[in-house]
C-alpha positions as CSV (number, residue, x, y, z in Angstrom):
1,X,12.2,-19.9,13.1
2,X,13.9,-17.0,14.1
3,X,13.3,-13.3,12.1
4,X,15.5,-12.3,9.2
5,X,17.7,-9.6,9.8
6,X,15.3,-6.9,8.7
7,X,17.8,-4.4,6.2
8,X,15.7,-1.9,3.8
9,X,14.6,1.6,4.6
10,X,11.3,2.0,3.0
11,X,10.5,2.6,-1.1
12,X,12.9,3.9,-3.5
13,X,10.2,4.2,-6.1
14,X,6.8,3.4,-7.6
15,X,6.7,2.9,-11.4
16,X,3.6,3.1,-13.4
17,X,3.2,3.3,-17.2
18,X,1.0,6.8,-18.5
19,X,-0.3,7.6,-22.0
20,X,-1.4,11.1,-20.5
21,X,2.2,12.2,-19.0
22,X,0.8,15.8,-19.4
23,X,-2.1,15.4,-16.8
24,X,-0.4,13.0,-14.8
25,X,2.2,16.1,-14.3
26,X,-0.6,18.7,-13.4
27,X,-2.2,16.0,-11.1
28,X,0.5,15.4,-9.0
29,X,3.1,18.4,-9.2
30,X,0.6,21.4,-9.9
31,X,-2.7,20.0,-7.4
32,X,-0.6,17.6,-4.7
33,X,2.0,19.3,-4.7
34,X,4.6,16.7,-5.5
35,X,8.3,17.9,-6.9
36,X,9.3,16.5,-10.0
37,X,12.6,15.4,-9.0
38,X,14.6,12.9,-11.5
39,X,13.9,12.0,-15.4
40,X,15.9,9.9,-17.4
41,X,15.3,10.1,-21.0
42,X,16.2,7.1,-23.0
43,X,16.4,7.5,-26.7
44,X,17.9,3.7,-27.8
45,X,17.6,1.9,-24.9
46,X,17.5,-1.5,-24.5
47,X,16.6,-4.4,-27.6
48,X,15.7,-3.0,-31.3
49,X,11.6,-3.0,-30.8
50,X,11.8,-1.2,-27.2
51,X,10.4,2.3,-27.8
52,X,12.0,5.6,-26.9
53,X,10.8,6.4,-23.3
54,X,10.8,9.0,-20.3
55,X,10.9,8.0,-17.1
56,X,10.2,10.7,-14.3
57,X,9.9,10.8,-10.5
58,X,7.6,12.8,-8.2
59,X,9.0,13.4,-4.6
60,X,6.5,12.1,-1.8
61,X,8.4,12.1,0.9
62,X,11.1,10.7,3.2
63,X,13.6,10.0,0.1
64,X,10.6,7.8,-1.2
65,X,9.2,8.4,-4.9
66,X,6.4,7.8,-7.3
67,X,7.9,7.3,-11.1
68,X,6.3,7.1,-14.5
69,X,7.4,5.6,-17.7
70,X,6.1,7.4,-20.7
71,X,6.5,5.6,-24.4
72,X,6.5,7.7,-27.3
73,X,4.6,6.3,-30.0
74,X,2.9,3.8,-27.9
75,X,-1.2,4.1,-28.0
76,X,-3.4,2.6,-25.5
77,X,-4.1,-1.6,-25.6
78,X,-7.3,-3.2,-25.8
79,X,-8.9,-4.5,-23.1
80,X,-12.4,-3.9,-21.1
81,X,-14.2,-0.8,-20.0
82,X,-12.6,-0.7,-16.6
83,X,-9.2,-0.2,-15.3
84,X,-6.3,1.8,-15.7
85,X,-3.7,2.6,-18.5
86,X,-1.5,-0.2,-17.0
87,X,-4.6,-3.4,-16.8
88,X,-7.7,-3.0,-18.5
89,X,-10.5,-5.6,-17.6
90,X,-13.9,-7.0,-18.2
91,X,-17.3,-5.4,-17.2
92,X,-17.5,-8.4,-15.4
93,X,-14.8,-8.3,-12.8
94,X,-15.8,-6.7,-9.6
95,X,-14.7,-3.0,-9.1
96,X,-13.7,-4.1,-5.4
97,X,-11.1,-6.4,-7.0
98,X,-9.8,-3.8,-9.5
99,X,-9.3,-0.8,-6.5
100,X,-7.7,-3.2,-4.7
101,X,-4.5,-2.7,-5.9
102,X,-3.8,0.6,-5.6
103,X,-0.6,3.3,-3.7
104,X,-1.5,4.9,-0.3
105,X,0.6,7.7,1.1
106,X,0.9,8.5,4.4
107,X,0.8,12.4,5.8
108,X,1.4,13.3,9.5
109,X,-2.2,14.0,10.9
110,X,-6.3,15.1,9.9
111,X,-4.9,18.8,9.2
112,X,-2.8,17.7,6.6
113,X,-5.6,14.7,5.2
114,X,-8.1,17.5,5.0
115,X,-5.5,20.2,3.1
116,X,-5.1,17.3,0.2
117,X,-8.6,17.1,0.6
118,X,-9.1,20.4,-0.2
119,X,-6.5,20.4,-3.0
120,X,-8.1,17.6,-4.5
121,X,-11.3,18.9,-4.6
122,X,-10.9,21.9,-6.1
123,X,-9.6,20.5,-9.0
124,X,-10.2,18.0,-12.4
125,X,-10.0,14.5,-9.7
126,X,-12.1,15.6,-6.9
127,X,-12.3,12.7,-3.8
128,X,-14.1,10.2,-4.2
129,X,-14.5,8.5,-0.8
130,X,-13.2,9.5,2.9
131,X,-13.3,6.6,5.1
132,X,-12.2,5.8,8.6
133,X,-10.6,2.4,9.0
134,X,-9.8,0.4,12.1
135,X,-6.4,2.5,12.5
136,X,-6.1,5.1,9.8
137,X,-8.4,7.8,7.7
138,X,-8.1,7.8,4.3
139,X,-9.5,10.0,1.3
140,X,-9.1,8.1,-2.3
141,X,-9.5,9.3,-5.8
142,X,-8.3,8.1,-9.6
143,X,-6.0,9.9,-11.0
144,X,-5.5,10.6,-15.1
145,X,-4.3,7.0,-15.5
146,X,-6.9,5.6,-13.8
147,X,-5.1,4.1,-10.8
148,X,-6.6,4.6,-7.2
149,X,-4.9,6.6,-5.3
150,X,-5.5,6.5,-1.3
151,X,-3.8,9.5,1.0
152,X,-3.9,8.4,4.8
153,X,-3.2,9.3,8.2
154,X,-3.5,7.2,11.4
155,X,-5.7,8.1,14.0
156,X,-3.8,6.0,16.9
157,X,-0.6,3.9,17.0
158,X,-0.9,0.7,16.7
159,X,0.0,-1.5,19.7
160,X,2.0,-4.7,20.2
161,X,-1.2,-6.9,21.0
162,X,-2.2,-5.8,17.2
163,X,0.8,-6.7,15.6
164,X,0.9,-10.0,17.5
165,X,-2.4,-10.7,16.4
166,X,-1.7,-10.2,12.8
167,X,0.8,-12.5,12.4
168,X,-1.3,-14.9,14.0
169,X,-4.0,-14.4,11.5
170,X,-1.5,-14.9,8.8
171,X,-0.3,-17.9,10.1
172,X,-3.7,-19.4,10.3
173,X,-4.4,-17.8,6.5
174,X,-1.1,-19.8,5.3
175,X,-2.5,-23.0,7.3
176,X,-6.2,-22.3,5.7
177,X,-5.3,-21.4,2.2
178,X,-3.6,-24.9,2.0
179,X,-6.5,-27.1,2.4
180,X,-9.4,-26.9,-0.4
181,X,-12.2,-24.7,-0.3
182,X,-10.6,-22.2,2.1
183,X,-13.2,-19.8,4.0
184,X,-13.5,-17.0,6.6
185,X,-15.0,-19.5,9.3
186,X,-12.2,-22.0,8.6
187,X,-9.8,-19.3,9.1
188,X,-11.1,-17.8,12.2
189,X,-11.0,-21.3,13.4
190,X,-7.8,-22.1,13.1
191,X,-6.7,-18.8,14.4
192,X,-8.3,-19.9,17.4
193,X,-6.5,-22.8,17.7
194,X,-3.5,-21.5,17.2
195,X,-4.0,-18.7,20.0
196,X,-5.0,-22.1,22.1
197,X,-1.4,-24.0,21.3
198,X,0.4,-21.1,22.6
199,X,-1.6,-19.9,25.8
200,X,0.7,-21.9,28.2
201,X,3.4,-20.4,26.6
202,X,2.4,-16.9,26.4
203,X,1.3,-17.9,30.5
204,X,4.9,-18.9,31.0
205,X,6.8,-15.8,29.5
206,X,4.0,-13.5,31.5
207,X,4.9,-15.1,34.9
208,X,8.2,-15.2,34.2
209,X,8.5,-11.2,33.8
210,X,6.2,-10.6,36.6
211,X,8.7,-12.9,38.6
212,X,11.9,-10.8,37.4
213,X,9.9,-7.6,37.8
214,X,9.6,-8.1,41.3
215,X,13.6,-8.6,41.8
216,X,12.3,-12.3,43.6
217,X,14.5,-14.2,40.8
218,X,18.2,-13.2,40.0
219,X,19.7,-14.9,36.5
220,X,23.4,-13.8,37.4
């Protein structure tokens, strides 16, 4: 199947809900460093129960922004101990599961990881972990709503060969997550079969540029 025509430029916006719009604003204008840069304030918006709301964007970069919806009148729902102000769960759901949904911001290189390090930790949501990941660095923390928030920066590009391999893993994730009781082993399996039905190929396409490298075949 050939690839769609690919047309969008990156995210518009981000939208969360906050019940704490003041710290959300000293989080990410006064300690990032984020403009505020668009509000909308809807008084009688929408059907006869929907609340009175702002609605106000933080610049982070590249024409991209983070938005937040507050609701006057609107108090906090029940849920479980952990979470944010948008999801609220039991003590029994893992913590991994929860962080894993979460917004990750890119910045140019280590300088600029470490100076929102810095700004981070001198104030009320210092970072919580700094990791290094197969390709990128990244420093995360919670901020006044509770949702994780991950700044990165890569430490190398990332090659061709990479981006061949993850759609291959995907493919063999789709072809895994079909069957019952789907597993890592059963996926790494696959994968490997997969890389197998399209050696010869690969082979082909390889000789085939060597071939027209060396000026020995002429397609005109």
């Amino acid at each position: 199947m050939s690839p769609l025509p690919h047309k969008v430029r990156g995210v518009d916006h981000v939208a969360y809900p906050t019940f704490d719009p003041a710290a959300t604003v000293r989080f990410y204008r006064d300690v990032l460093g984020f403009p505020v840069v668009h509000s909308i304030c809807a008084a009688g918006w929408g059907p006869d129960k929907h609340p009175d709301f702002i609605h106000f964007f933080f610049d982070i970069g590249n024409d991209d922004r983070l938005a937040f919806f507050y609701y006057f009148g609107l108090e906090p729902f029940d849920g479980g101990p952990q979470g944010d102000s948008y999801s609220r769960f039991a003590e029994d759901v893992p913590i991994w599961f929860i962080r894993s949904r979460h917004l990750a911001i890119h910045v140019d290189d280590e300088t600029d990881l470490l100076e929102y390090r810095r700004r981070l930790d001198a104030s009320e949501w210092p970072v919580e972990m700094q990791i290094q990941h197969e390709t990128i660095e990244s420093i995360y923390t919670h901020d006044p709503n509770g949702y994780m928030i991950e700044i990165t920066r890569a430490m190398r590009p990332v090659t061709p060969q990479e981006d061949l391999d993850a759609n291959l893993t995907i493919e063999a994730l789709i072809d895994v997550v079909s069957q019952p009781n789907p597993t890592m082993d059963a996926l790494l399996v696959r994968k490997a079969e997969r890389i197998l039905e399209r050696a010869a190929d690969w082979q082909d396409q390889q000789t085939t540029g060597s071939v027209l490298a060396g000026g020995e075949v002429s397609t005109r």
